[in-house]
C-alpha positions in Angstrom: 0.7 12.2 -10.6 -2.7 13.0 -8.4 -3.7 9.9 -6.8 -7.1 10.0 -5.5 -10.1 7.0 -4.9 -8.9 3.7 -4.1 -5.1 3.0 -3.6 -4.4 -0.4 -5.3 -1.2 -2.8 -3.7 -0.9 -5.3 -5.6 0.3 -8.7 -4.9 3.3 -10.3 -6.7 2.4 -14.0 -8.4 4.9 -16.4 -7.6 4.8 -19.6 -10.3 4.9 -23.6 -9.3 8.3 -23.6 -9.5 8.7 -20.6 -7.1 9.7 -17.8 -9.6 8.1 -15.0 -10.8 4.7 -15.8 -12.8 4.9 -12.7 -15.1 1.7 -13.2 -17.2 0.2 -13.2 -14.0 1.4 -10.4 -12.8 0.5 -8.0 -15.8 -3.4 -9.7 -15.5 -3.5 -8.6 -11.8 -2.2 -5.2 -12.4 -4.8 -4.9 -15.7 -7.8 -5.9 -14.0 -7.2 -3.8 -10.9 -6.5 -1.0 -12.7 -9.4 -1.7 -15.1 -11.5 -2.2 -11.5 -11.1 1.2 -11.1 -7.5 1.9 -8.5 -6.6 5.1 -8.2 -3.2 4.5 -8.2 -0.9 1.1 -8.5 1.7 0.6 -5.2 4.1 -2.7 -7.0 6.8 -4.5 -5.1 5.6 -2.3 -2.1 4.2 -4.3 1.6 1.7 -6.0 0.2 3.6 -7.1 -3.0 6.5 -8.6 -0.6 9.3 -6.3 -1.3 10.9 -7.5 1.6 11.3 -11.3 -0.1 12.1 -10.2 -4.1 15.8 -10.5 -5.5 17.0 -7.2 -7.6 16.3 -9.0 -10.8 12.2 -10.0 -9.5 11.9 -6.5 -8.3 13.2 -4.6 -11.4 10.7 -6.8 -13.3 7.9 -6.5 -11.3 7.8 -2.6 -11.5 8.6 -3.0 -15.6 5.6 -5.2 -15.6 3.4 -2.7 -13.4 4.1 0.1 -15.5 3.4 -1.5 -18.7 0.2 -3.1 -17.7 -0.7 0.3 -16.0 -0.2 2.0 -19.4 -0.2 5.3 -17.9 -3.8 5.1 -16.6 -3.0 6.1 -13.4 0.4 6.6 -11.4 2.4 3.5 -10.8 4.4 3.8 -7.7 6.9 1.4 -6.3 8.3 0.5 -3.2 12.5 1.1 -1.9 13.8 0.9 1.3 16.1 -1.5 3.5 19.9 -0.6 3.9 20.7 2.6 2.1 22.7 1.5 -0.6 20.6 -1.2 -1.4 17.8 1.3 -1.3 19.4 3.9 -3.7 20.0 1.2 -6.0 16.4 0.1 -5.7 15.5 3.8 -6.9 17.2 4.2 -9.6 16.2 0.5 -10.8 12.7 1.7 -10.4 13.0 4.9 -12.3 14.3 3.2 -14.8 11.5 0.7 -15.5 8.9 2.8 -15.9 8.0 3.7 -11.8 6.3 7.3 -11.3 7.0 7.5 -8.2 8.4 6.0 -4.8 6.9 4.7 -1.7 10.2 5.1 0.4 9.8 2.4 2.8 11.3 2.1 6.5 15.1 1.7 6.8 16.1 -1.7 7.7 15.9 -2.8 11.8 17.3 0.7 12.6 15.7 3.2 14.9 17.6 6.5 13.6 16.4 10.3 15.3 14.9 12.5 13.1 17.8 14.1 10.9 19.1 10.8 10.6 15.7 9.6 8.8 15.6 12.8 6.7 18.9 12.2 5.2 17.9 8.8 4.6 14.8 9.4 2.4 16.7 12.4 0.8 19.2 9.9 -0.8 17.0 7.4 -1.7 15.2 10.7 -3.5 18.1 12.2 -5.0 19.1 8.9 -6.6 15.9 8.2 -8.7 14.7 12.1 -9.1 11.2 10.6 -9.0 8.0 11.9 -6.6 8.3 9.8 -3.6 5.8 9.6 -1.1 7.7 8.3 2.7 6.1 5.9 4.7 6.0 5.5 8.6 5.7 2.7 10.0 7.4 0.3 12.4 11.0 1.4 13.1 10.2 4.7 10.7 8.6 7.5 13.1 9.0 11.1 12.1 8.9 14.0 14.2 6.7 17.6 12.8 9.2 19.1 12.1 11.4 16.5 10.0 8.4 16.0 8.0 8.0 19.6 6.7 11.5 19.8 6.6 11.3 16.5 4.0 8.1 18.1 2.3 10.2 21.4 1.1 12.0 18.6 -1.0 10.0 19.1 -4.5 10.1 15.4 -5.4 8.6 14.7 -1.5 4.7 15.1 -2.4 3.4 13.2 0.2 3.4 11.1 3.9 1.7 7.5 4.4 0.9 7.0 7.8 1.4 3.3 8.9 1.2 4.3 13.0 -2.1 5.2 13.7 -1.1 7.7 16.3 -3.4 10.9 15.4 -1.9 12.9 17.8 1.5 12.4 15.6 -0.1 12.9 12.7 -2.3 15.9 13.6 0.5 18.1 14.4 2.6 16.7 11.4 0.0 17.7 9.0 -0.6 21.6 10.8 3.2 21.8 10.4 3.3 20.8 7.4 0.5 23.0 6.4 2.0 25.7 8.0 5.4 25.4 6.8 4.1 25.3 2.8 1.6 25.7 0.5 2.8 23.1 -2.2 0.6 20.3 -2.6 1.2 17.4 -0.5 -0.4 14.5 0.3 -1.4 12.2 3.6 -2.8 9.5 3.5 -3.8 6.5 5.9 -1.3 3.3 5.2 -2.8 0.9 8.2 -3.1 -2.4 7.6 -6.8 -3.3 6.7 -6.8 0.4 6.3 -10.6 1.1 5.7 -11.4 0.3 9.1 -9.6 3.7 10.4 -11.3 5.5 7.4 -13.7 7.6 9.7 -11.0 8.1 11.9 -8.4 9.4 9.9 -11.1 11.8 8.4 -12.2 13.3 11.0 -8.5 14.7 10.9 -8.3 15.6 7.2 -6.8 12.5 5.9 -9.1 11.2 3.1 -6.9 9.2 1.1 -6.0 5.5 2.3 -4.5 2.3 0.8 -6.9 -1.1 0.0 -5.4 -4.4 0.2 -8.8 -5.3 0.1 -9.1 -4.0 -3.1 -6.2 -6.8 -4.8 -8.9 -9.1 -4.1 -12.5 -8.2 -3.8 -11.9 -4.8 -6.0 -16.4 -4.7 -5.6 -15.9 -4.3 -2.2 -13.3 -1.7 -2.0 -15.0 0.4 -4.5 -18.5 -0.4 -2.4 -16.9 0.9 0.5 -15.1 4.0 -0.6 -18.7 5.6 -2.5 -19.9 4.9 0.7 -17.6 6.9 2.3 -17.4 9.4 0.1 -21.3 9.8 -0.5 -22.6 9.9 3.2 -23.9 6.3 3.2 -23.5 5.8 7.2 -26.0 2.6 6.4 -23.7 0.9 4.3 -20.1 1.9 5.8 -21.2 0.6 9.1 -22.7 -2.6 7.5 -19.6 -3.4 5.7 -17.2 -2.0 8.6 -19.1 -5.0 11.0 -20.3 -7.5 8.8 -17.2 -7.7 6.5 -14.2 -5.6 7.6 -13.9 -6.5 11.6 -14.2 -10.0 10.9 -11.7 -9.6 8.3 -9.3 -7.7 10.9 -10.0 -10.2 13.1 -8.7 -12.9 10.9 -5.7 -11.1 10.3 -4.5 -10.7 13.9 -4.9 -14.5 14.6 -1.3 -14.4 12.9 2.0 -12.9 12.2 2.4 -11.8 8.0 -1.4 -12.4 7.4 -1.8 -8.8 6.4 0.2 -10.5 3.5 -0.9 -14.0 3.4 -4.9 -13.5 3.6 -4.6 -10.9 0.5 -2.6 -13.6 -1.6 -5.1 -16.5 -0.7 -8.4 -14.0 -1.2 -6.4 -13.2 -5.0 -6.9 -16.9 -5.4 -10.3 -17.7 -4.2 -11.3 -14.9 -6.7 -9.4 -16.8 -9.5 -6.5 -16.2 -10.1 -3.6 -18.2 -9.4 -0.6 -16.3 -7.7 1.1 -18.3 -5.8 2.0 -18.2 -1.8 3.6 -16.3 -0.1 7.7 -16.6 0.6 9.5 -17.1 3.8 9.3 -15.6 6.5 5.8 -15.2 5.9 3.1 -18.4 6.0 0.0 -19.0 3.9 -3.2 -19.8 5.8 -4.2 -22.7 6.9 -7.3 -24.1 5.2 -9.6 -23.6 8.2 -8.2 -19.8 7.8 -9.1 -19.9 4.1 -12.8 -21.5 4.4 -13.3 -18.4 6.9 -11.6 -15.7 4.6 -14.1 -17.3 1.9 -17.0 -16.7 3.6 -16.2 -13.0 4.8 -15.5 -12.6 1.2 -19.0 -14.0 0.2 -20.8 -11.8 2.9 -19.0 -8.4 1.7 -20.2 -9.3 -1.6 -23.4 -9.7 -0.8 -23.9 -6.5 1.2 -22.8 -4.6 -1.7 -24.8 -6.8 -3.7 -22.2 -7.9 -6.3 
């Protein structure tokens, strides 16, 4: 269940006729996992959780897991209303998930017990590791997370804020409060751009959406990081990453809709992206194709 190097989210295809594209599916999961990911994240932010029915979800984590083939942990997302969630966890467990990524409870901002007896629900109902997320209406207080992280099936915290002051003192409480091994790691969108931020604090592990479409680059990026190549981290933070960012802030969901449309200008055909979110326009596209083309080219693949 250690998940270390790259953290791969993958997508989820969507056919002509709107549905599922399966095959699909188990390719994109195959060749990231072939790529090299650390660890597989299904039906999680990046894979639209927020837009699949219980049937699409319960066979996108099935899928997942069987094209993972127990190479490395495959981990997927539940969250929402708490029922809904619970039932999401025990669907998950019992298609093959290794884990849960407990997402943010739905358009709720609960205090701090509140949130802890939310994710130990969702926990007790699938009996499977879960790692908790916050981000958005999900903010946890010290104390609640080592509180959560005395849980054995709690291994871990993704940070989606980006407020280190938060997290600092989460992780010396947590620290403080156990010596089991858990886990932090950086869940920002576009997340290698915090990398050497969220270092400098002890938090080496991060998630790549990068890597669901330009798996060269993310790989490129995270030896660099991990080796001491200042050079090429910088020349990949300003030449491909920022403008990347930058792309991705010129609107709402394209933290989403950018990884979809890079999955397709590498080849494969997945589909776009469900309401509420919106897929690029093709002056957005012709500019994610050349960032694409100069990442590759400073990594030299």
């Amino acid at each position: 269940m250690r998940l270390d190097g790259v953290l791969f989210f993958p997508v989820t295809p969507f056919g002509a006729d709107g549905g599922l594209a399966e095959p699909t599916l188990a390719r994109h999961v195959a060749e990231g996992v072939a790529a090299g990911a650390g660890g597989v994240f299904a039906a999680c932010g990046t894979g639209e959780f927020n837009a699949l029915a219980p049937d699409e979800y319960r066979r996108v984590v099935e899928i997942s897991a069987s094209a993972a083939a127990g190479r490395v942990p495959v981990f997927a997302g539940a969250g929402g209303p708490l029922p809904t969630a619970r039932a999401i966890a025990r669907a998950a467990a019992a298609h093959g998930a290794d884990g849960l990524l407990i997402m943010p409870p739905y358009l709720v901002n609960g205090p701090s017990n509140g949130l802890v007896q939310y994710v130990r629900e969702i926990v007790a109902a699938a009996g499977l590791p879960a790692i908790v997320y916050q981000r958005g209406t999900t903010r946890f207080t010290p104390s609640a997370v080592a509180e959560l992280a005395a849980d054995p099936n709690v291994v871990g915290f993704k940070d989606g804020l980006g407020d280190f002051d938060l997290l600092q003192r989460i992780i010396l409480t947590v620290r403080q409060a156990t010596d089991k091994e858990f886990t932090f790691f950086n869940g920002l969108p576009t997340a290698e751009l915090t990398v050497p931020a969220y270092r400098s604090i002890g938090v080496s592990l991060y998630s790549s959406a990068v890597f669901a479409f330009a798996p060269e680059i993310a790989i490129a990026y995270h030896k660099a990081v991990t080796g001491g190549d200042e050079v090429l981290v910088q020349r990949l933070l300003t030449g491909f990453y920022l403008p990347l960012v930058e792309l991705r802030d010129l609107v709402p969901g394209y933290a989403v809709a950018l990884v979809k449309a890079g999955v397709r200008l590498r080849g494969l055909d997945v589909g776009g992206v469900r309401a509420p979110l919106v897929d690029p326009s093709a002056e957005h596209v012709a500019a994610l194709e050349q960032i694409i083309a100069t990442g590759l080219s400073i990594t030299g693949a």
